[in-house]
Each structure stands twice: as structure tokens, then as C-alpha cells.
C-alpha positions, 0 to 999 in steps of 0.5 A: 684639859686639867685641874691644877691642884696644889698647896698655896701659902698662906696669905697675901703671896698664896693669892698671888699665886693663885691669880697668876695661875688664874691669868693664864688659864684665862689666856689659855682657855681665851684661845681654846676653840670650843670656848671661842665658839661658845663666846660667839654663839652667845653674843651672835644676836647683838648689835656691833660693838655693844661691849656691855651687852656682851659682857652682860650676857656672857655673865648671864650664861655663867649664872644660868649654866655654870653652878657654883660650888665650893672649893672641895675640902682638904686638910692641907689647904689644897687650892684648885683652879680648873681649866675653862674648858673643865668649868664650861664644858665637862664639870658644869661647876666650879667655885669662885675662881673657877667661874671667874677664869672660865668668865674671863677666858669668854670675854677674852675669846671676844678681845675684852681686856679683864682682870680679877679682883680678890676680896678679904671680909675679916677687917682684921686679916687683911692678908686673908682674901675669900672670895675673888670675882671679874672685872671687864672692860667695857666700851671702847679704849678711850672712854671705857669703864671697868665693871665688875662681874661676878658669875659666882652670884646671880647679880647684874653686871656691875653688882660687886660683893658688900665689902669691909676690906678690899684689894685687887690683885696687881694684873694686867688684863692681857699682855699689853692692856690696862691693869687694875689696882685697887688699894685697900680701902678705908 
């Protein structure tokens, strides 16, 4: 398991690149055995086909085991993302896009289609994003919901960040299910 670590440019391509990283250590970590068996140990107790409670409690075990950290500081801007094995089972912590990814690889490991969303809160930068947060889908494919989740907070599933600006990055959850976008809002 790895931390990748690199310098991103600035703006709205450095968050791309960072998401694009995100995805697939999400997919990956999705397929990784111990967070697999972890994904099913925490939902094991619910009935059949709740995809909210999974969701939920999936949510809740990132808020109650994982600690939130901040990214550490370099002088260069170095950004790092670390594999959801990294964030769940060796370090215990990670900041917002670590939670997010290691979030997203335990709702893949349970099929979930899930996405990230990236926020900006400076109205007047809006190539500037600071925080990102999940989204899950929930429910079945015709009469589903995205709902958003954020396990760096210790809000309910459903809470999302109060916003000035906002943008979700353009992904698609996993190969051949829905995207989300979300343009900026007024």
C-alpha cells in the first residue's frame, strides 16, 4: 500500500488531477480484500437491499474510527492522497480526500456507485477548491438518490458542507454507471 505524493498545479486542473487519483484508488482499494471484509462485517446485521443504512453506517464507522487530519504542510504545495488501506487500516487518519477515497473504496466494496464532490468557499477564487466530500448512491437504479456524505465531519448522512461557491468535479462513479455534475451555483 502506498501514499502518493506529488506537486499539482494550481487551480481547477490541479483538482482534476487530484480526483482522477482519488477514483482510482477508490476502485482499487474497492477490491482490496481487507476493506471488502471490512465493508461486509460493518453492514452484516442489516436487512437485504437497505442501500441507505449501509451507507450510513458505513459513514459512521469512518467518523467514529478514522481521524481527520490535515494534509501535512510543504512548502511546495505537495498534495497526498493515500491508498484506503493506508487510511483504514495502517495510519487511522487521513484529511478530506483521504477519508473521502478510503469512504468510496467501502461503498464500492458493497457495489455502490459513488463520486466526489470538490467545494471552493472563497466567492471570489472559484478555481480555488478546499474541501472535497463523497457522494453515494443509494437505493435502487430507478428510483435512487445521490446523497452526500462526508466522513470528514461528524454530520448524518445527507449533511453537506454550508457553501458560497460550489462544484462537483465531472466523474463517473465506477466504469459505466451514472456521473455527477453539478455546476456552479448562483
Amino acid at each position: 500500500m502506498s501514499t502518493w505524493a506529488q506537486q499539482i498545479p494550481d487551480g481547477f486542473r490541479g483538482t482534476e488531477r487530484t480526483i482522477q487519483l482519488m477514483r482510482a484508488l477508490a476502485r482499487d482499494g474497492g477490491r482490496d480484500e481487507r476493506v471488502r471484509r471490512l465493508a461486509g462485517e460493518l453492514t452484516r446485521d442489516l436487512p437485504r437491499r437497505d442501500y441507505e443504512s449501509e451507507a450510513r453506517r458505513l459513514l459512521q464507522h469512518m467518523q467514529r474510527s478514522v481521524r481527520y487530519v490535515r494534509d501535512p504542510w510543504t512548502p511546495d504545495g505537495t498534495e497526498r492522497v493515500q491508498h484506503p488501506a493506508v487510511t483504514l487500516f495502517e495510519l487511522g487518519s487521513g484529511d478530506c480526500d483521504c477519508l473521502s477515497t478510503a469512504y468510496c473504496a467501502l461503498c464500492g466494496a458493497l457495489g455502490a456507485p459513488y463520486a466526489f464532490r470538490t467545494i471552493g468557499t472563497d466567492p471570489w477564487n472559484r478555481n480555488h477548491f478546499s474541501h472535497v466530500y463523497s457522494l453515494v448512491f443509494v437505493g435502487p437504479y430507478s428510483t435512487g438518490r445521490w446523497v452526500p456524505a462526508d466522513p470528514s465531519f461528524g454530520e448524518a448522512l445527507g449533511w453537506e458542507p454550508p457553501l458560497d461557491t460550489e462544484r462537483a468535479s465531472p466523474l463517473a462513479a465506477t466504469p459505466g454507471r451514472a456521473a455527477v455534475r453539478r455546476d456552479w451555483a448562483a
